[in-house]
C-alpha positions, 0 to 999 in steps of 0.5 A: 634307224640312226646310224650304228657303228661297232669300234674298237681299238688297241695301243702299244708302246712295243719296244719303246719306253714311251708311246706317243700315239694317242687315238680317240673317238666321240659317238655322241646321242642325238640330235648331235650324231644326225647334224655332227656325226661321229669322229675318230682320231690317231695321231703319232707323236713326232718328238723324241722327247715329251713334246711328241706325246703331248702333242699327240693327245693334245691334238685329239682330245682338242679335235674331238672336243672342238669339232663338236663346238663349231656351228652346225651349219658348216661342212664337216671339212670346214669344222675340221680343218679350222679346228686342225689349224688351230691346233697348228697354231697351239702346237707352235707355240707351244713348241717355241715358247716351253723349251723342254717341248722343242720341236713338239709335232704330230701326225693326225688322221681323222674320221667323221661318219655322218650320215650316209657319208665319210668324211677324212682330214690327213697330216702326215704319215698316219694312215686310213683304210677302208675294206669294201666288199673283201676289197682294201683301199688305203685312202689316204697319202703319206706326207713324207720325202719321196726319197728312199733314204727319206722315206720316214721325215716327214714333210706335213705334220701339225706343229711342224709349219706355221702353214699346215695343209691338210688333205681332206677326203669323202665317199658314200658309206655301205653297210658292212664297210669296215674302216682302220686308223693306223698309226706307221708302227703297224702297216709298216709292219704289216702287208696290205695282204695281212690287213686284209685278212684282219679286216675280213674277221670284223666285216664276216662277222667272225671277231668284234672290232676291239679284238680286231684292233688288238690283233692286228696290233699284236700282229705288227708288233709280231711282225718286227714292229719296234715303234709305237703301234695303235690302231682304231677299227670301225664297222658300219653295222646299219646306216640312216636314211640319208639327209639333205644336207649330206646330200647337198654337202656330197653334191659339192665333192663331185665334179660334174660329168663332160657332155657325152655322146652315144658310144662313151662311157661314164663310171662304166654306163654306156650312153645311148643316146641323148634324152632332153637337154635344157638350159640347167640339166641333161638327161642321157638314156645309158646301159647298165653293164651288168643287166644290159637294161637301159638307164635314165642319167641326169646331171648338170650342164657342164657350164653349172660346175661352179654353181652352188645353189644348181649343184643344191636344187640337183641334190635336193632332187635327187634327195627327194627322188630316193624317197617317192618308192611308188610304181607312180615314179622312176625309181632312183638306181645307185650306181656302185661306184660314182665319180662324177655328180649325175643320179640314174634312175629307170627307163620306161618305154612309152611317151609323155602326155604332151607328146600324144597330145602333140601327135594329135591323140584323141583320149576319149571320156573313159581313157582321160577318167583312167589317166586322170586317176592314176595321175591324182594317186600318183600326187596322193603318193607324193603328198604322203611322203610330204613332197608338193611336186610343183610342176604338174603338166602333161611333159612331166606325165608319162604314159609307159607302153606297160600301162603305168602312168609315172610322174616325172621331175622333182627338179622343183619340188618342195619337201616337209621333210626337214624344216628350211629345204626346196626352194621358196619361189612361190612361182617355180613351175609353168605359168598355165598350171600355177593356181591363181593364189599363186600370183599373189605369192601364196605358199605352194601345197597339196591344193596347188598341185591339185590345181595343176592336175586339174588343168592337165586333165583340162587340157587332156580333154578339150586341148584348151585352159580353163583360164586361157594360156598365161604366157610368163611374166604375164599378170593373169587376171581370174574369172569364172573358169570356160566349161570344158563342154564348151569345147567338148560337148560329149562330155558328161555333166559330172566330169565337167563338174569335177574338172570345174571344181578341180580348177576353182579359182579360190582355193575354199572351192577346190578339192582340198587334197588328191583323196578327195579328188581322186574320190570324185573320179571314181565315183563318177555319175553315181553321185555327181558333184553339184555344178558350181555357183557363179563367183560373184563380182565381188570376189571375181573382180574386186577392183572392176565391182568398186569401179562400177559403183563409182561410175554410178556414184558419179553419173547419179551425182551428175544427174542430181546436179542437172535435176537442181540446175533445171529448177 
């Protein structure tokens, strides 16, 4: 579903000759609305002369036009706030070179709703509002004198400095969020009770957002308004499924949380205790406030704040996260509010695969067959959604004390869910578990994760590697994989023919997807799998073959030579 906003807008010149408010909006079709999004403006001319109103048109139809022309690889900021620079620049020139102008500025606001997101740029005393839940927030400052004779001079507008700041903003939009652009003329006029009661209407559905607009207009101009009054309303009706780049674009906004102990709160969570720190992320188990269930949260280490690819990889995660709706996986929760960069998803009793298997577990046949099944649907369901986990092993299986077996950490998966996302490496993961077209910096797929599965329901059954451990950094070479009966004689013959297949060095003799895998656990003895052949040595140890028939090569030529010598 696209993003789907319902505006409106009214503009009244009061008891001016003139108005010199300008407001605008752009709500382009796709692809432009998903990579650009859609921008609104107001914009009050500072001037008393024309100067005032051509530079408050002049301002937005060059934002709006402009913004749409800047790459689709930049950051909503970025676009607009080159795009109001250099509409500074015009504006001044404008203004110093045509002397009927003189003087010649604008105040702007402007709105960009992309995706699951908002994103806001401010000059001067034009305001933003947004009505969340019956509750008014004004979002942005006003950029006039802090004194109360000066409370209307204006010290940031476009045009007025060669040097223009601009304040910028951002938040995650709700459905039902109803958005006001306002130029002074109406919330002047009007309290922030009243605009409420305005804004109430359009979110309940009791008046459309142009007759919102044109009321609350008409309100302030009732109220004693004697300046221009416009105002833009806008209703988010339905969002999107959020986007990686949103995603990453709202990973670099937030900061990222202190280290916390038990006892201190964060956006309202209460932490419990400390999960699992590594060198890149920590995971806090926390209380929900208002159900008093416990949370999982996970975030950077403190030290990563300035680390854009970290802070991307972290969103990426989390991105992909939302998506595996599965009983296979902690389902990602949504905080109501967040301030810092951190993602909360469910807490499950129980303990990982490896850590049974570090307190000595014993699984029988039948437990590791039950196990081994729900982990291979568990990558069917991720295959589905086109995620390749990466980093299948017995710490990223958890065994729940309800009997649920789930998936854990996405932190280097891969998706086919937007082209150019996750990370390249071919080697992301843990050494023991990468398949061996791996080490020849083969793309990652299904049949990799296979693999991975195949080793931890190896290694569930016989604590051993079909290949032996590979240490990092470590240039492994492949044979024939160990029979796991080798280790584990009561193993029956078609479950080591599974395992074997599910291990296979070349990829041809490997499951080709986790159906097919999954297949061969439940059918069982009922139709075993054939034992694999031998690899020849040819295609074990191309090297080693050629080797050994060069050694032939020489010693035969060494005896021809003795056989001639001896004549």
């Amino acid at each position: 579903m696209p993003l789907i906003i319902s505006p409106g807008y009214a503009s009244l010149a009061g008891l001016r000759e003139r108005n010199e408010d300008f407001v605008g909006m752009v709500t382009p079709a796709e692809p432009e609305l998903s990579s650009k999004g859609l921008i609104a403006a107001v914009a009050d001319g500072v001037s008393g002369n024309d100067g005032g109103r051509e530079a408050a048109e002049y301002a937005v139809r060059g934002l709006l036009a402009d913004y749409y022309a800047t790459p689709d690889t930049w950051p909503v900021t970025q676009s607009l706030d080159r795009v109001l620079k250099a509409m500074n620049g015009w504006v001044q020139q404008q203004g110093t070179t045509r002397p009927e102008l003189s003087g010649m500025a604008t105040t702007l606001t402007a709105l960009v709703l992309r995706g699951c997101f908002y994103h806001f740029s401010h000059v001067g005393d034009t305001r933003l509002y947004l009505l969340r839940n019956g509750v008014l927030q004004r979002l942005t400052t006003d950029h006039v004198w802090d004194r109360p004779e000066m409370q209307h001079v204006l010290t940031r507008a476009i045009g007025l400095d060669t040097r223009l700041a601009i304040d910028h903003g951002m938040g995650e939009l709700k459905q039902g969020d109803v958005f006001l652009l306002a130029s002074d003329g109406v919330w002047a006029a009007l309290t922030e009770y009243e605009l409420t009661r305005q804004l109430s209407e359009l979110a309940l559905g009791a008046s459309d957002a142009n007759r919102t607009a044109q009321s609350v207009v008409q309100a302030a101009l009732d109220a004693g308004s004697s300046d221009n009054a416009s105002a833009l309303a806008l209703k988010v009706e339905a969002l999107p499924d959020a986007s990686l780049r949103d995603a990453v674009s709202g990973s670099r906004q937030l900061p990222l949380p202190p280290r916390l102990k038990p006892g201190q709160s964060i956006d309202g969570y209460r932490v419990e205790a400390l999960v699992h720190a590594s060198q890149t992320t920590v995971l806090y188990r926390v209380v929900d406030p208002k159900s008093g269930k416990p949370l999982v949260l996970k975030t950077l280490q403190p030290e990563r704040d300035g680390d854009m690819q970290e802070r991307s990889a972290f969103a990426h995660e989390e991105w992909l996260a939302r998506r595996a709706v599965a009983r296979f996986f902690p389902q990602v929760v949504t905080p109501e509010q967040r301030n810092y960069l951190y993602y909360l998803c469910t807490w499950h009793d129980g303990h990982t695969l490896q850590q049974h298997l570090d307190a000595g577990r014993h699984f029988t046949v039948p437990e590791a067959v039950a196990e081994g099944t729900r982990l291979v649907r568990a990558l069917g369901a991720l295959h589905r959604r086109s995620i390749i986990h990466r980093d299948i092993k017995p710490a990223n299986v958890h065994l729940g004390d309800d009997g649920e077996l789930r998936v854990l950490d996405l932190g280097v998966a891969q998706s086919g869910l937007e082209a150019g996302d996750g990370n390249p490496a071919p080697q992301a993961g843990t050494p023991s578990f990468l398949a061996p077209e791996q080490y020849g910096n083969a793309v990652p797929s299904r049949q990799t994760d296979v693999y991975a599965a195949g080793v931890t329901l190896y290694l569930m059954l016989t604590r051993h590697y079909p290949y032996g451990e590979i240490e990092p950094f470590q240039r492994p070479r492949f044979g024939d994989p160990a029979p796991p009966s080798r280790y584990r004689p009561d193993l029956p013959l078609w479950l080591e023919n599974v395992l074997l297949k599910a291990v296979a060095r070349d990829p041809a003799d490997r499951f080709e997807t986790a159906e097919e895998f999954l297949l061969a656990l439940e059918r069982g003895a009922s139709r075993p799998l054939q034992p694999p052949a031998p690899t020849p040595l040819a295609r074990r140890d191309p090297a080693l073959l050629w080797r050994a028939v060069a050694a032939v090569s020489i010693v035969l030529n060494l005896l021809l030579l003795y056989l001639v010598a001896a004549r």
